[in-house]
C-alpha positions in Angstrom: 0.0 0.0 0.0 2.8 2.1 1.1 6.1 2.7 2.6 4.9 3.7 6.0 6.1 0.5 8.1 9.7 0.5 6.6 10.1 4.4 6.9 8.2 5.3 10.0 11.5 6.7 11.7 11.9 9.0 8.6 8.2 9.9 8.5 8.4 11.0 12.2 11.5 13.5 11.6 14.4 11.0 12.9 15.7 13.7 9.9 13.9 16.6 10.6 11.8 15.9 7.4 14.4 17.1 4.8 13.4 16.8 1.4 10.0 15.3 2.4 8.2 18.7 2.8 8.5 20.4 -0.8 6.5 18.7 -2.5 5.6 16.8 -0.1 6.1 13.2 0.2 3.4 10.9 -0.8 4.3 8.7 2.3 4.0 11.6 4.9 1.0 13.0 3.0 -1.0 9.6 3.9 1.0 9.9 7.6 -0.5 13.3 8.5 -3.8 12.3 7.1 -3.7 9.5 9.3 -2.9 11.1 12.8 -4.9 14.2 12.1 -8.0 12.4 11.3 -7.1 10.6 15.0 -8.3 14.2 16.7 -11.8 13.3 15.8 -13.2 11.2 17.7 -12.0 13.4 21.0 -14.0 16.4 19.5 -16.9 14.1 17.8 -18.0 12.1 20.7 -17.5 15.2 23.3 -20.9 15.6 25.2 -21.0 19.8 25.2 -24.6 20.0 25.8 -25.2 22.0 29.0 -28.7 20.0 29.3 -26.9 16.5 29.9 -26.0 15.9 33.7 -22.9 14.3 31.5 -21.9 17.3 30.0 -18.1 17.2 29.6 -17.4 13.3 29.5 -17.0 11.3 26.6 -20.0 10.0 24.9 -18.6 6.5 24.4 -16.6 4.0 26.6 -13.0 3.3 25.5 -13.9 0.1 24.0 -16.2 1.4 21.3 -15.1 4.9 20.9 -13.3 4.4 17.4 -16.0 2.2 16.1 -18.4 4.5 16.9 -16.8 7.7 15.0 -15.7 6.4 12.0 -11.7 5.2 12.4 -12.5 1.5 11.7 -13.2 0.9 8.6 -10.7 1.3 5.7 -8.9 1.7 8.3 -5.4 0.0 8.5 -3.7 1.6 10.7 -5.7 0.1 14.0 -5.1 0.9 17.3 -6.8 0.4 21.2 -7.7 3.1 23.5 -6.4 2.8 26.7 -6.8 5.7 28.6 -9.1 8.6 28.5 -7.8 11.8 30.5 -9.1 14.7 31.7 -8.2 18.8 32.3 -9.5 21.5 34.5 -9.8 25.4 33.2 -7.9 27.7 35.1 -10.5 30.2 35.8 -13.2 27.5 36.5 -15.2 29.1 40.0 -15.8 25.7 40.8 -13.4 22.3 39.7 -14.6 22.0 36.1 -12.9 19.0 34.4 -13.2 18.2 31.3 -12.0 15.1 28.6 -9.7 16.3 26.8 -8.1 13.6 25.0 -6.9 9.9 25.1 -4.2 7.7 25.4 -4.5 4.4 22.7 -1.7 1.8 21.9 -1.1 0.4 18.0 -2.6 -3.3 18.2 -0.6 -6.5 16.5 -2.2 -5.7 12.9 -1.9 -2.0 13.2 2.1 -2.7 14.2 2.4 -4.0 11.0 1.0 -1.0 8.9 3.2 1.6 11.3 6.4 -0.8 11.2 6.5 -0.3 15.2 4.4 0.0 18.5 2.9 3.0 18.0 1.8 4.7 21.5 0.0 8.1 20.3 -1.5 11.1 23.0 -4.6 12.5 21.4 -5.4 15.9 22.6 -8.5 18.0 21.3 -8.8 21.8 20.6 -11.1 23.8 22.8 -15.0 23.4 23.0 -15.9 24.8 26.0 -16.2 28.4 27.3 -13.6 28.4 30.1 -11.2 26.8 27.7 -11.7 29.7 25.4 -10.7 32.3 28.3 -7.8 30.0 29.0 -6.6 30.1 25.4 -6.8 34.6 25.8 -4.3 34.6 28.6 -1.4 35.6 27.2 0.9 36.0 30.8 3.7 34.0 30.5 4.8 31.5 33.6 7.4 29.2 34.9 7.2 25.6 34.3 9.1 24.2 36.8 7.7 20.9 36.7 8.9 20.4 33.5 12.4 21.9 33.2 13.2 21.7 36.6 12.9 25.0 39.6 14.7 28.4 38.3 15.1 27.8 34.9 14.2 30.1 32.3 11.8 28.7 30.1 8.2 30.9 29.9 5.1 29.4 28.6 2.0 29.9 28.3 -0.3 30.5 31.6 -3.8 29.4 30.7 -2.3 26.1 28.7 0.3 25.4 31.2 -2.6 25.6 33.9 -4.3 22.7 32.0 -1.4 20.5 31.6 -0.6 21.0 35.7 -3.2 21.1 37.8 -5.3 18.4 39.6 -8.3 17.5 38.4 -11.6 16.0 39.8 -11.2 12.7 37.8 -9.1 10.0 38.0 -8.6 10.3 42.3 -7.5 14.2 41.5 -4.6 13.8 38.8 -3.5 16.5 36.5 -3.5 15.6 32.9 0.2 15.3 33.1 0.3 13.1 36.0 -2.6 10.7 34.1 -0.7 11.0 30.9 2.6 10.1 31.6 1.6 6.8 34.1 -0.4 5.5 31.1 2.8 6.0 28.6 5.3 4.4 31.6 2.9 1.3 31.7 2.8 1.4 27.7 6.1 1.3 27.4 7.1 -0.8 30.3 4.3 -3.4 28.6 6.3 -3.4 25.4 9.5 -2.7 26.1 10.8 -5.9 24.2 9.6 -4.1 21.0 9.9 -1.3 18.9 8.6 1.4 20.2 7.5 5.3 19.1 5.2 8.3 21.1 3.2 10.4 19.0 1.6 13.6 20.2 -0.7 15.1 18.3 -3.5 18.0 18.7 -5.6 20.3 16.6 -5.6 24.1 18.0 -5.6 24.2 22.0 -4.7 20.8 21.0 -1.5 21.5 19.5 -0.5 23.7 22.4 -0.9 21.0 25.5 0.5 18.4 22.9 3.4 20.6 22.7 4.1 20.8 26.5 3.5 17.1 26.5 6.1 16.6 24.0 8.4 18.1 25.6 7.8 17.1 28.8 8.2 13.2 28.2 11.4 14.4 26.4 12.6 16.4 29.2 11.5 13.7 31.8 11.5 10.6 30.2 9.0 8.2 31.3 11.6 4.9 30.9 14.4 5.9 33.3 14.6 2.3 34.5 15.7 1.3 30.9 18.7 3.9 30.1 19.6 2.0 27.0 16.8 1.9 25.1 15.7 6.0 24.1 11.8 6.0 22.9 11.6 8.3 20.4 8.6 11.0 20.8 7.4 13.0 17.5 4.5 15.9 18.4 2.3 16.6 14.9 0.5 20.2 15.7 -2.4 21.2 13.5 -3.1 24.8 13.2 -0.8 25.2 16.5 -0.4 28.8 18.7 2.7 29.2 19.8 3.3 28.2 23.2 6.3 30.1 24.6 9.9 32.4 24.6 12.7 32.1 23.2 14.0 30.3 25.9 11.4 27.7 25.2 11.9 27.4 21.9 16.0 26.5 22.8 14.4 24.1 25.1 12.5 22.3 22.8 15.2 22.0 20.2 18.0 20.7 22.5 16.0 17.6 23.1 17.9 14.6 21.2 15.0 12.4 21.1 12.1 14.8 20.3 10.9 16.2 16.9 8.0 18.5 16.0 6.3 19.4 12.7 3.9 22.3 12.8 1.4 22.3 9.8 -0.1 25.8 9.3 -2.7 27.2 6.7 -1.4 30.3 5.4 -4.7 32.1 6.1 -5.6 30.8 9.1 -5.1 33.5 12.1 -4.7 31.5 14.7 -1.2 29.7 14.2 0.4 33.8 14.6 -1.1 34.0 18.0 -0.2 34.9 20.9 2.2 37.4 19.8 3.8 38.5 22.6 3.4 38.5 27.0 4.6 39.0 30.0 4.5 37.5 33.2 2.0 38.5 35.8 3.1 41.7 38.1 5.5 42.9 35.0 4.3 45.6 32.8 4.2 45.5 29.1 7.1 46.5 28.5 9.0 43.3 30.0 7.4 41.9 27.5 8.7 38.8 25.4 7.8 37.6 21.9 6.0 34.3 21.6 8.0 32.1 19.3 7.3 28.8 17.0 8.9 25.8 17.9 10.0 22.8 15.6 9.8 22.1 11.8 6.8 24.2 10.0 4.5 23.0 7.3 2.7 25.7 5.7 -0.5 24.5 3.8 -2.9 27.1 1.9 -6.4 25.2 1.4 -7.7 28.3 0.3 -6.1 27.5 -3.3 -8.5 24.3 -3.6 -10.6 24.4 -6.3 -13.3 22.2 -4.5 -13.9 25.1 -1.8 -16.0 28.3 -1.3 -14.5 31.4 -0.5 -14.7 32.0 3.3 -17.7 33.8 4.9 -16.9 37.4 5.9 -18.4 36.5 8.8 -16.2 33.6 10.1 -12.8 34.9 10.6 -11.5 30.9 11.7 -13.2 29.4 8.5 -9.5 28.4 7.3 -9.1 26.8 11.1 -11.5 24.2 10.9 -9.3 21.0 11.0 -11.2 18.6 7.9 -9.9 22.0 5.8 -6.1 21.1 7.2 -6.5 17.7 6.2 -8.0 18.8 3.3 -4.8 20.8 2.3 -2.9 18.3 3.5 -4.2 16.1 0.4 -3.4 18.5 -2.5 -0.7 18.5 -4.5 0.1 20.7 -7.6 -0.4 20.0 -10.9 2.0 20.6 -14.0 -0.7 23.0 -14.9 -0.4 25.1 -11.5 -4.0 23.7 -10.5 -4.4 21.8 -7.0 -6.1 18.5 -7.1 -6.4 16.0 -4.5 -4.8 12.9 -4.2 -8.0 11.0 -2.7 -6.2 10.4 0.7 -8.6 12.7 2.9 -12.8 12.3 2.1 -13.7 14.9 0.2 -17.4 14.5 1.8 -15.4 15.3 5.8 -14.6 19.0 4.2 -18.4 19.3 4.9 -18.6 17.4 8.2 -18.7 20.4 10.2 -19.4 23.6 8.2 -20.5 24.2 4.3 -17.2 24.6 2.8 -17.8 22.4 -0.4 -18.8 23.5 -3.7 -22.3 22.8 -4.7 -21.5 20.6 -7.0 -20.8 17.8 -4.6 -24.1 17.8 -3.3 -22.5 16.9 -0.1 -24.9 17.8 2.8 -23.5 20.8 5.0 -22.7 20.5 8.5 -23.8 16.9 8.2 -22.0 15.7 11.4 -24.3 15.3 14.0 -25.2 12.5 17.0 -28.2 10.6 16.7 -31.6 12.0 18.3 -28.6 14.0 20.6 -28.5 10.9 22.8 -32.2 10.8 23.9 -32.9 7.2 24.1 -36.7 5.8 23.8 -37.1 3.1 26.2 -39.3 0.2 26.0 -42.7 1.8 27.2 -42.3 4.5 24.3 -40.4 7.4 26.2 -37.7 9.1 26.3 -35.0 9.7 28.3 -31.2 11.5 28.1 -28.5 8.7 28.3 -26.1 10.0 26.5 -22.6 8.3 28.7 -21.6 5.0 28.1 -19.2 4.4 31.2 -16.0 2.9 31.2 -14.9 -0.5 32.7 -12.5 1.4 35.5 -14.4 5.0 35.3 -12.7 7.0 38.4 -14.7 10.0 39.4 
């Protein structure tokens, strides 16, 4: 099908993805399509409706959550869920904790497709209203839990709130905490093998996926095993930057750790923040934001199969199915963009009417049956819209 098993390694940056970027590679085309269409099921089967006693838990139990959302079939590249975890926003009156992402493990015949054990860390961009105040705080903070006490590295408040602090799931964790004792037992489990960590996140996504990163990389998770070095490879979609300069340095003096940052030219979020400060400095301390890793810069805007953006929606070009979109076209001896069938045409409609009409693809078509009310066997209805999980903690 392709080369993916026998050049993983190469696909995940062991070479910092030269030559494989312009044009890009066929191989790595297929590779981001693959791991970007993994952020899906953490935003598609997110219960946001205030009405549900279950609002902010996952819809589905681990078991069924990628049959359920579409990653099954025609799909080789299979994998298990094995851990859901959660996040708290930072200016949450009371202890608001959300799902924010999952942990899942490549099974035996999805080994074969990835050429290794793939352990991947799935985090979603922001859906709910504190986590959009969180994503506005621009203040800059320590992470000392990361890089150690005193050391110079600034990042991001509101993100580094999420990624630290305890939550009211899983007997009172932080995301970090629940994150990094699933990927010990992963790799612990199959140490005798092969093994890679991919981080990946769309938007807010891409920013805790970038601490993540580079806090497994900093702090590695397999001290007990100093000769065998995991590597860990963090795809960001549409990714804010996430701290200074000294961050950046941070982030690229890690041996083991690469990053490729896909951005869509006209897409306003991937500039932002521009600059902060920390809390009790004035502006004029302040410190430019900066990018870290290798960039990818996509422009979907040149398909030929889209509208133009709505005056009205300033992020039309940050929806993630138009990324993936982007991701799929190439350039044509005659300067037109086409696709190279990797990505569904039909998701560039899944969540907003971006198609031309001559699809006659529904718009906004995504949706969840009857919005989980449930008729029961005397002909009512009620709201059941939580399937718990075997070892649910709350």
């Amino acid at each position: 099908m392709t080369g993916i098993a026998d050049r993983w390694s190469v696909l995940s940056g062991s070479d910092n993805w030269e030559g494989l970027l312009e044009p890009l590679d066929s191989d790595l085309r297929r590779y981001l399509i693959h791991y970007g269409t993994m952020i899906e099921p953490a935003r598609d089967a997110f219960i946001e409706d205030d009405a549900s006693k279950n609002v902010g838990l996952p819809r589905y139990a681990r078991r069924n959550l990628f049959q359920n959302t579409g990653l099954v079939k025609g799909n080789p590249f299979k994998y298990e869920v094995t851990k859901y975890f959660y996040a708290t926003s930072e200016l949450a009156i009371w202890k608001e904790s959300d799902w924010i992402g999952y942990v899942a493990v490549a099974t035996d015949e999805g080994k074969v497709a990835l050429g290794r054990r793939d352990i991947v860390v799935v985090w979603r961009g922001t859906i709910r209203e504190l986590e959009w105040i969180d994503d506005v705080i621009f203040l800059f903070v320590n992470a000392p839990l990361i890089f150690g006490q005193n050391s110079d590295p600034l990042v991001h408040e509101g993100w580094h709130y999420m990624y630290t602090t305890t939550t009211d799931k899983d007997n009172g964790k932080s995301p970090r905490d629940q994150i990094r004792e699933e990927v010990a037992r992963l790799v612990e489990l199959y140490k005798d093998e092969e093994v890679s960590i991919t981080v990946i996140g769309h938007s807010l996504g891409s920013s805790m996926a970038t601490l993540n990163a580079v806090d497994l990389a900093v702090n590695p998770i397999n001290n007990n095993n100093n000769n065998k070095v995991v590597p860990i490879t963090a795809f960001l979609y549409a990714s804010p930057k996430v701290g200074d300069e000294n961050f950046k340095k941070a982030f690229s003096n890690q041996q083991n750790l690469r990053a490729l940052r896909i951005s869509d030219l006209n897409d306003p979020i991937p500039k932002l923040p521009p600059f902060g400060w920390k809390e009790g400095e004035t502006v004029e301390s302040s410190k430019l934001y900066e990018d870290v890793g290798v960039g990818l810069e996509i422009e979907s805007k040149k398909s030929n199969y889209l509208k133009p953006a709505p005056a009205e929606n300033p992020l039309y070009y940050h929806e993630l199915m138009l990324y993936l979109h982007g991701i799929d076209l190439y350039q044509t001896p005659q300067g037109t963009f086409e696709r190279k069938g990797v990505f569904d045409l039909a998701k560039v409609n899944k969540y907003q009417d971006s198609l031309i009409e001559d699809y006659r693809i529904p718009t906004e078509w995504f949706n969840i049956k009857d919005k989980g009310m449930v008729q029961q066997e005397d002909g009512s209805y009620i709201l059941d819209d939580h399937e718990p999980d075997d070892n649910e903690v709350f």
